[in-house]
N, CA and C atoms as an extended XYZ file, in Angstrom:
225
Properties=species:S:1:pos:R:3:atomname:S:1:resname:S:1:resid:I:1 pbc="F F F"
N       130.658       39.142       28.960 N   UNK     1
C       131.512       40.244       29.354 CA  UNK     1
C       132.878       40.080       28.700 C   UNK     1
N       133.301       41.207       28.379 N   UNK     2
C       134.808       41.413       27.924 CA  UNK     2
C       136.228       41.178       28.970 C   UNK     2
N       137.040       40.337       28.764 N   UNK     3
C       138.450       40.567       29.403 CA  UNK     3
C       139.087       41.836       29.173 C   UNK     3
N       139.135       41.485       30.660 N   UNK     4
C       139.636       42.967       30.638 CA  UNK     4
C       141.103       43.260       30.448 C   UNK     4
N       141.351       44.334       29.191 N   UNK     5
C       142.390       44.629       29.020 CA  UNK     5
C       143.375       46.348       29.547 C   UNK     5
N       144.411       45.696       30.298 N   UNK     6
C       144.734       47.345       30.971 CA  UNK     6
C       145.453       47.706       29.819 C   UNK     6
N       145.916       47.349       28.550 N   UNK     7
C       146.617       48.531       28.157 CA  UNK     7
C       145.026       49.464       28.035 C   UNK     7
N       144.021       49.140       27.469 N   UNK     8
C       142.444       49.608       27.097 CA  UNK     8
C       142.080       50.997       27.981 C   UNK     8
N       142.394       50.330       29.543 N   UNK     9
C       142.148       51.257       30.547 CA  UNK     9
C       143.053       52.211       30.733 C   UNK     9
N       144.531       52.022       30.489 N   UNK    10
C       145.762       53.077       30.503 CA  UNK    10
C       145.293       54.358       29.193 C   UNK    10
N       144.540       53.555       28.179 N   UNK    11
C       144.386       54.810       26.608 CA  UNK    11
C       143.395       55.677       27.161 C   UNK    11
N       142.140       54.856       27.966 N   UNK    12
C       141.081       55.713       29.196 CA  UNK    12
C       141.537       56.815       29.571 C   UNK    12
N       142.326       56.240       30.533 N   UNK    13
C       143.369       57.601       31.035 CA  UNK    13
C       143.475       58.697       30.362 C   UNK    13
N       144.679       58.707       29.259 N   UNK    14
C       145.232       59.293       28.811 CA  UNK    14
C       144.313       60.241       27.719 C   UNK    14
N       143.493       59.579       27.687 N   UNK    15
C       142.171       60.358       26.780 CA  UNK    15
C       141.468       61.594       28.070 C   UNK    15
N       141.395       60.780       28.926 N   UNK    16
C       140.753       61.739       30.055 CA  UNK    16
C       141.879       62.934       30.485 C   UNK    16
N       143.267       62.582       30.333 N   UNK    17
C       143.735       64.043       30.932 CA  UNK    17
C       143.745       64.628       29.787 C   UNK    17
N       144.019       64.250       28.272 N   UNK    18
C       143.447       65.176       27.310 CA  UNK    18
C       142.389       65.953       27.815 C   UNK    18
N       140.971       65.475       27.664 N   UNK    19
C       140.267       66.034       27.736 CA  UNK    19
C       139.898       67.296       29.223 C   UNK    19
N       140.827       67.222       30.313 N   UNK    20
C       140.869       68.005       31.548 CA  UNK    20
C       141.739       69.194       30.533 C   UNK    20
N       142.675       68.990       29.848 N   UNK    21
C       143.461       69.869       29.408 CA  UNK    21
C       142.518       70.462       28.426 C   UNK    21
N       141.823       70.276       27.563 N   UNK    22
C       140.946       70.957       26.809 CA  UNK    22
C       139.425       71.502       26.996 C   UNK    22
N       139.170       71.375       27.979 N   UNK    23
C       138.109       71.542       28.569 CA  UNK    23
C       137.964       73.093       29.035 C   UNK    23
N       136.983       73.902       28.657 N   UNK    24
C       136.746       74.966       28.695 CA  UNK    24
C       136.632       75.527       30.268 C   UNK    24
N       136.816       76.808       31.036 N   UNK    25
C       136.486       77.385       32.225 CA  UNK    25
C       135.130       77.646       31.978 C   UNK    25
N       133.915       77.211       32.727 N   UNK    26
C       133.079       77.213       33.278 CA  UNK    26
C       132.990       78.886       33.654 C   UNK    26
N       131.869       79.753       34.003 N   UNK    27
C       131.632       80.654       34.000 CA  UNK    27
C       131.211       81.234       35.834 C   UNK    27
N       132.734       81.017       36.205 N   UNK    28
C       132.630       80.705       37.413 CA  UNK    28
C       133.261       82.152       38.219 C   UNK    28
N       133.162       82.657       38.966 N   UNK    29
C       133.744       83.902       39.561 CA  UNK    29
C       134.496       83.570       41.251 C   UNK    29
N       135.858       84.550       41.494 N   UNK    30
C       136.259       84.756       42.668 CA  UNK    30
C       136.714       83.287       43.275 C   UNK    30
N       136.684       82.936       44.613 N   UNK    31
C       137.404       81.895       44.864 CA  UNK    31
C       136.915       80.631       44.401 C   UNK    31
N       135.671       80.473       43.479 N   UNK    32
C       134.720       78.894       42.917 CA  UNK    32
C       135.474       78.915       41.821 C   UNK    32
N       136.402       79.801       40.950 N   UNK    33
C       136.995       79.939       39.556 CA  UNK    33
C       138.391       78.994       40.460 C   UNK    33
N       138.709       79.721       41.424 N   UNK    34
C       140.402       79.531       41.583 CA  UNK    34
C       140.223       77.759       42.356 C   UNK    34
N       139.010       77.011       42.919 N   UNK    35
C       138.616       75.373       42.971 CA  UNK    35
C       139.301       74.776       42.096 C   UNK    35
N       137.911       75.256       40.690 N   UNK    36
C       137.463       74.906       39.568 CA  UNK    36
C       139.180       74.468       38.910 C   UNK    36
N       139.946       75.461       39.342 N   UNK    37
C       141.355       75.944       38.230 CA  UNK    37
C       141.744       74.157       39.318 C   UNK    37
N       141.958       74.985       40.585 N   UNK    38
C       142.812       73.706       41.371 CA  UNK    38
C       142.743       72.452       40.891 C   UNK    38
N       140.778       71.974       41.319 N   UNK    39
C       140.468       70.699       40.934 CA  UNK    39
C       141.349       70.399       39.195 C   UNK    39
N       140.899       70.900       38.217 N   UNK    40
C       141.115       70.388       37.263 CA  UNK    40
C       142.656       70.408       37.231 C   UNK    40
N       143.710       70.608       37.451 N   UNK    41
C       145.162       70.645       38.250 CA  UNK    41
C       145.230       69.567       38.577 C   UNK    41
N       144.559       68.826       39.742 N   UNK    42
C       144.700       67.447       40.147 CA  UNK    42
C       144.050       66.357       39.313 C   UNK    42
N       143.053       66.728       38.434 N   UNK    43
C       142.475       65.705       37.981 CA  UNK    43
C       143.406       65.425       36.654 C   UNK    43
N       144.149       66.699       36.185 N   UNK    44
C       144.911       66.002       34.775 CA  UNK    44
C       146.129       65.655       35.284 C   UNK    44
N       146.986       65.674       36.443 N   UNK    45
C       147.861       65.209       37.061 CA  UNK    45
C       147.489       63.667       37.527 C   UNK    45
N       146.359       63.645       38.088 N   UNK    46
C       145.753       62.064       38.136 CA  UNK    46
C       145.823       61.206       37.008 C   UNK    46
N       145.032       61.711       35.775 N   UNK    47
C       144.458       60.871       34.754 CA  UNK    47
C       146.250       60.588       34.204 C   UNK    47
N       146.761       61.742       34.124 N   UNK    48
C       148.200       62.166       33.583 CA  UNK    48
C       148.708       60.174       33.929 C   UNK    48
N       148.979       60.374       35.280 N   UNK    49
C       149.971       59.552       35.487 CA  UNK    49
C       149.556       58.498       35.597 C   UNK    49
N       148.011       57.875       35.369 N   UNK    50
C       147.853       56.937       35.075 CA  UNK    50
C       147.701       56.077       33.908 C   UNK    50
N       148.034       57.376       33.336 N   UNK    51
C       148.015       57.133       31.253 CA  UNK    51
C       149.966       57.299       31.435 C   UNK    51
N       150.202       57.442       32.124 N   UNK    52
C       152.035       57.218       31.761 CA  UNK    52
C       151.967       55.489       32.097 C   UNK    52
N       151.312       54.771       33.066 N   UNK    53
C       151.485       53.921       34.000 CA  UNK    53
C       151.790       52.408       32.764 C   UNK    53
N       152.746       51.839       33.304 N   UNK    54
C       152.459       50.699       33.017 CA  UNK    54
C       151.903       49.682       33.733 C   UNK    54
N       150.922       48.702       32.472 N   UNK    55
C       150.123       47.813       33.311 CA  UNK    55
C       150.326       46.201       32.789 C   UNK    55
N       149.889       45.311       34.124 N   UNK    56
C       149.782       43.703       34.115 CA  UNK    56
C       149.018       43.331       34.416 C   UNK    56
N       148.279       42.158       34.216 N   UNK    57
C       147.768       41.706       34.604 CA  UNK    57
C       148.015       40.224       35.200 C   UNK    57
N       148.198       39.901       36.182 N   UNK    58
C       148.973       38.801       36.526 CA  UNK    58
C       147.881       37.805       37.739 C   UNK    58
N       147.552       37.040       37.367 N   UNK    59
C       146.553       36.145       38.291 CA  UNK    59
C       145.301       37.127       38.533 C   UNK    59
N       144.771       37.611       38.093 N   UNK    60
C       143.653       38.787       38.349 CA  UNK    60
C       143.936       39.849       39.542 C   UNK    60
N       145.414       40.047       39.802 N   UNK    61
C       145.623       41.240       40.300 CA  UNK    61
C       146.255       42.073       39.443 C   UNK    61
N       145.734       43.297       39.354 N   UNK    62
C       145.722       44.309       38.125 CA  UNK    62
C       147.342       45.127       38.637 C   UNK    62
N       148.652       45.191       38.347 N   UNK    63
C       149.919       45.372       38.553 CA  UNK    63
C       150.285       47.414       37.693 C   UNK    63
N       150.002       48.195       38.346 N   UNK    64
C       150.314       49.124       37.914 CA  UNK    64
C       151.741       49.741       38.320 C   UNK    64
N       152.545       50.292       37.055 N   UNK    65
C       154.102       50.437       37.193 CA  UNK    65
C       154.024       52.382       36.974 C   UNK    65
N       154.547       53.465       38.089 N   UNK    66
C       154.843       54.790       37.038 CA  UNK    66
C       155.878       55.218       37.817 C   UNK    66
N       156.674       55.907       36.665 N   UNK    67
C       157.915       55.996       37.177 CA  UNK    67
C       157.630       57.657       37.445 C   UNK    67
N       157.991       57.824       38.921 N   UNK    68
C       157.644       59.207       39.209 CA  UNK    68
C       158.756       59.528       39.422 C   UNK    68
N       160.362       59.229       38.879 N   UNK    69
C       161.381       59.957       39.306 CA  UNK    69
C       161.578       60.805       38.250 C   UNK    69
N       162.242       62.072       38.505 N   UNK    70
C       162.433       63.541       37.443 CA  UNK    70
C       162.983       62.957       36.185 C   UNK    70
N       162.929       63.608       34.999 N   UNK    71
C       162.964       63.207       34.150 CA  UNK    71
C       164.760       64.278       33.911 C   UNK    71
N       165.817       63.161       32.964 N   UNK    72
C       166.894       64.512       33.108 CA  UNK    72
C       166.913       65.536       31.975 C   UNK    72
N       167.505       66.306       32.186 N   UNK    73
C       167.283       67.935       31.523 CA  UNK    73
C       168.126       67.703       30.294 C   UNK    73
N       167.600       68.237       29.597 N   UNK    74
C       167.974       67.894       28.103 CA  UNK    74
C       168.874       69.315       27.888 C   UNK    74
N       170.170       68.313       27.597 N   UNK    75
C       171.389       69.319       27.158 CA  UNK    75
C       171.765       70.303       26.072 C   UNK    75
């Protein structure tokens, strides 16, 4: 088996909310379309911020860092 490396699992991520963001609507009607919209909303907000995350690995507890404070407004 491979050591496991988190930057490896952070590129995971970040490949996966790509792919929520490019991912086609399903041929879905009425309130199963407006789920469909939600779910994928949370799932690239998920993958999102775990592909921002920084990671450690420190004694085999896996140390995840994301900075969820606002970002400032560009002047």
């Amino acid at each position: 088996m491979n050591e496991f490396n988190p930057e490896d699992m952070i590129s995971r991520f970040r490949e996966r909310a790509d792919a929520v963001r490019r991912r086609g609507l399903p041929p879905v009607e009425g309130p199963d379309r407006q789920r469909f919209l939600q779910a994928a909303a949370i799932d690239f907000q998920d993958f999102a911020m775990l592909g921002d995350a920084s990671a450690r690995l420190e004694d085999g507890i896996l140390h995840l860092e994301i900075d969820l404070r606002p970002r400032p407004a560009a002047s």
